[in-house]
N, C-alpha and C positions, 0 to 999 in steps of 0.2 A: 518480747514476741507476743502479740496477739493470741486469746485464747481459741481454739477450735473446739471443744466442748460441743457437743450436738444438742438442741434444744428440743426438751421434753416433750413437748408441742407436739412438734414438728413427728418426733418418731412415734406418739402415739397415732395421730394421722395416716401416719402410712403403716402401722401395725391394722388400723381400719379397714384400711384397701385391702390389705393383702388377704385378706378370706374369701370376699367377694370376686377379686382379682384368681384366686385359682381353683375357684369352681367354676366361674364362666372359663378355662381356659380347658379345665377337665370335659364340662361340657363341650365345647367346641370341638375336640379333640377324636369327642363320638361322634358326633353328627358327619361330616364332610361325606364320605363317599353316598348315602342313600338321600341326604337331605340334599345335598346337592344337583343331584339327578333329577329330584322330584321337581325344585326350584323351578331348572332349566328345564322341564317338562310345561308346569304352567307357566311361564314365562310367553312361553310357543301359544299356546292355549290362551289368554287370557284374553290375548287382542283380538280376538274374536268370535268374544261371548259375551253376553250382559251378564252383570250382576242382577243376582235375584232379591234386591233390594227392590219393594214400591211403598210409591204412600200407601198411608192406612191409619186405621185403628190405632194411636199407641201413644206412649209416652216421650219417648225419643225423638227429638227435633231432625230432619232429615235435609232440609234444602227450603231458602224464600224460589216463589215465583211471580210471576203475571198474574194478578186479580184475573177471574173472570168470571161472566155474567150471573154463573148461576154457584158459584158460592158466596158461601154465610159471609155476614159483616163479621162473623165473630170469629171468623180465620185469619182478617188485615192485622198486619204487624205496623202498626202506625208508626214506629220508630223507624225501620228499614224504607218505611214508603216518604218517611221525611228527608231520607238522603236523596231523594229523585223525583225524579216530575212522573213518574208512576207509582199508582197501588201494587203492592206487595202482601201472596199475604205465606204465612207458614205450614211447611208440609209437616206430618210424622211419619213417620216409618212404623209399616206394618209391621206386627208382632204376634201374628199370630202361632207361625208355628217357634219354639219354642229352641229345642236342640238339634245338632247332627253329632249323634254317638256313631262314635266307630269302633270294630270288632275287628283285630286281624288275627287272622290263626298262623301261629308258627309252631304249629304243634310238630310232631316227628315226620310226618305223614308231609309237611312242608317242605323238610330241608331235602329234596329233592332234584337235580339237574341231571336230565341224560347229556346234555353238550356241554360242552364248555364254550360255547358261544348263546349257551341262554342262560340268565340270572335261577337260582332255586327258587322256587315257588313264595318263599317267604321273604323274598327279597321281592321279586313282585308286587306282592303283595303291602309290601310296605312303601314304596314308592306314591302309587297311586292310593294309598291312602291320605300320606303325607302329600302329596300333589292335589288332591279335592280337599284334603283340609286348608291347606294354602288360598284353593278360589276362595271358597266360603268364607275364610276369613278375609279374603282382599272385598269382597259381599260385604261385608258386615256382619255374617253369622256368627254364631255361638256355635263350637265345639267341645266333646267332651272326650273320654277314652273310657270305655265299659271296662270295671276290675280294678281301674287305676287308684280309685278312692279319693280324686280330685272332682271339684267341683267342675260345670261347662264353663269356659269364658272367652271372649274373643281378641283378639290382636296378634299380631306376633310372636308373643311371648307365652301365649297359648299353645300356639302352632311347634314353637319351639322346644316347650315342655314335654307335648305328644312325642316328636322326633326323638328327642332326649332315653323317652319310655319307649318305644319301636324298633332304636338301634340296634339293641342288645337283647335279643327275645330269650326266655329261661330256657333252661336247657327239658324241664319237665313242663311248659307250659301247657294249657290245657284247652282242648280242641274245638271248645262248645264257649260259646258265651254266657258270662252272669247273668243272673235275674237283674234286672233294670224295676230298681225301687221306687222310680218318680211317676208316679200314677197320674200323667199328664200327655198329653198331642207332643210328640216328637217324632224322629227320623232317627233309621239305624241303618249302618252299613255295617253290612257282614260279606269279608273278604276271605274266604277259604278254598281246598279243591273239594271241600263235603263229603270226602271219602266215607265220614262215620254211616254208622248204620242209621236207617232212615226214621225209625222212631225218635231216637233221639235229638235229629237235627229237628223233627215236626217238632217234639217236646220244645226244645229251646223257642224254636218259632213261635210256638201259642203262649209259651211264659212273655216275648218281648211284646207279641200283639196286644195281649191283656194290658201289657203297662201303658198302654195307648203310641206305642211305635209303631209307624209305617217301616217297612225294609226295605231294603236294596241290597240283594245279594249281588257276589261277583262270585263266580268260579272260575279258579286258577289252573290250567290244566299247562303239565309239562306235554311239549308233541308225541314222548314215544306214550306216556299215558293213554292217549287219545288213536295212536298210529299203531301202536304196538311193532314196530318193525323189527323185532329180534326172530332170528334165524338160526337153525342149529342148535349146538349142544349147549344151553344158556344156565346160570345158577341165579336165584331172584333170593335178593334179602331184603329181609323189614330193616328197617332205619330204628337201632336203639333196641331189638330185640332179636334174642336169638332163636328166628325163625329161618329154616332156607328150604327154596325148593329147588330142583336140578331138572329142568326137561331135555328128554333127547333131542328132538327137532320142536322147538319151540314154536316152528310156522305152524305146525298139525292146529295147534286152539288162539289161531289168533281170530278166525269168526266169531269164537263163543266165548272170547275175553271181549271183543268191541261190544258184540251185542249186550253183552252184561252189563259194561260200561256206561254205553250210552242208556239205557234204561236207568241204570239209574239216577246218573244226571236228567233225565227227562221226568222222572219219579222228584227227584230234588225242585225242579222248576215249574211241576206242577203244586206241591206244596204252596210255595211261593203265590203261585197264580190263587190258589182259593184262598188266600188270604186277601187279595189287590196288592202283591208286593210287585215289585220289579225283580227278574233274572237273568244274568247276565255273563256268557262263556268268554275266556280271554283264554289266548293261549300266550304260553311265555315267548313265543317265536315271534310273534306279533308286534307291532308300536303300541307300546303301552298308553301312545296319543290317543287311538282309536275310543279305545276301554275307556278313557278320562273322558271324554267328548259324552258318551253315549250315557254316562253315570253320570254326569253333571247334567245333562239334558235332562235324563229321568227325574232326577229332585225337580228341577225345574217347572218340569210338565205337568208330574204329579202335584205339584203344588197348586199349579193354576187351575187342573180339573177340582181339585179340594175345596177352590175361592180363598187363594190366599194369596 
């Protein structure tokens, strides 16, 4: 009888795959419900936007075209224009601005849902994260994650790393974004509902302006946040501490909870404004298309008023 003996080879081989083989399956495992969402979000989105890729300045080869009149001879690709009965000559691709870091809070103050037909705030919030990091990378951008200790880089596998890090937010994560140590022209997204007190959000603000980040906040607001509709005899508790408060008729202070509110959301977007950031209200009840639309346009716009 023929021997069947397994070849040493062979099972070292596949002792190789198999590491690789179930991380990628651990990772995939996280990902599905919020990476998915986000997908089919830009998916919806993409076909009718440009990418904020132009020629420019840079190092990076980006697309041959049509010679024309009034460029240099020292842009013809004379290879490319030997395959055709036209000059040819080569684009780069602008490089001016550098990063898009993202910030998303899932602090305590996040895990919040008054329905059960709206997502909690840090589920929001990570969606349209992971969805603008997706354009920008189908762009050609470079993305980074503030905290994460990873460098910025671009592709898929970038996008996927972030997701990876956003599925699973710590149970103590912290509300404020790091200091951004690259003292270079970038772009930051900070995703939160900015509850904190307003010193500290300006604080963080002037640490990332200093690093030379432009911003684009978003604020995440659940509807009763924003509506207050509780009525009668209602108990309120902090999320992760033990604080409560019990009012008889809850309606008696719901003027002087709005007006508190909004003040200081409008307190938080004036920050914003004297720096030349972008701010940006989303509620969770909302298409989160909307929100993506209007924050991909901002980078956009901002860019071009910049010259970039």
């Amino acid at each position: 009888m023929a021997s069947t003996a397994s070849n040493p080879l062979d099972k070292r081989k596949s002792e190789l795959w198999d590491r690789p083989r179930e991380e990628a399956e651990n990772l995939a495992a996280a990902l599905p419900p919020l990476l998915v969402e986000a997908e089919r979000l830009t998916s919806g989105i993409w076909l009718g936007v440009h990418g904020r890729r132009k020629a420019g300045m840079g190092e990076t080869f980006w697309q041959f075209r049509r010679y024309r009149h009034e460029d240099p001879s020292t842009m013809i690709d004379w290879r490319q224009s030997a395959k055709s009965q036209h000059v040819y000559v080569r684009e780069r691709e602008w490089e001016a601005a550098e990063t898009v870091w993202f910030w998303r809070d899932a602090s305590a103050s996040m895990r919040y849902a008054s329905l059960k037909s709206v997502p909690e705030k840090w589920e929001r919030a990570t969606v349209l994260s992971l969805a603008l990091a997706s354009l920008l990378v189908r762009g050609g951008e470079r993305i980074g994650l503030l905290g994460s200790g990873a460098p910025p880089s671009s592709g898929r596998i970038a996008m996927r790393r972030m997701a990876h890090r956003l599925a699973s937010p710590a149970e103590e994560e912290s509300d404020l974004p790091p200091e951004l140590h690259v003292k270079r022209q970038c772009e930051c997204v900070w995703i939160s509902d900015f509850l904190q007190p307003l010193d500290s959000i300006e604080s963080a603000m002037k640490g990332l302006a200093y690093s030379g980040a432009h911003g684009y906040l978003v604020q995440i607001i659940d509807p009763a946040e924003e509506d207050f509709p509780f009525t009668g005899r209602a108990r309120f508790e902090t999320y992760g501490v033990r604080d409560t408060q019990i009012l008889g008729r809850a309606e008696t202070v719901k003027a002087s909870y709005r007006r508190r509110y909004d003040a200081h959301s409008e307190a938080v977007g004036q920050l914003a404004r004297r720096l030349g950031w972008s701010f940006l209200r989303h509620r969770t009840d909302h298409s989160p298309a909307t929100a993506l639309i209007s924050l991909y346009g901002a980078l956009g716009g901002t860019r071009a008023q910049r010259g970039f």
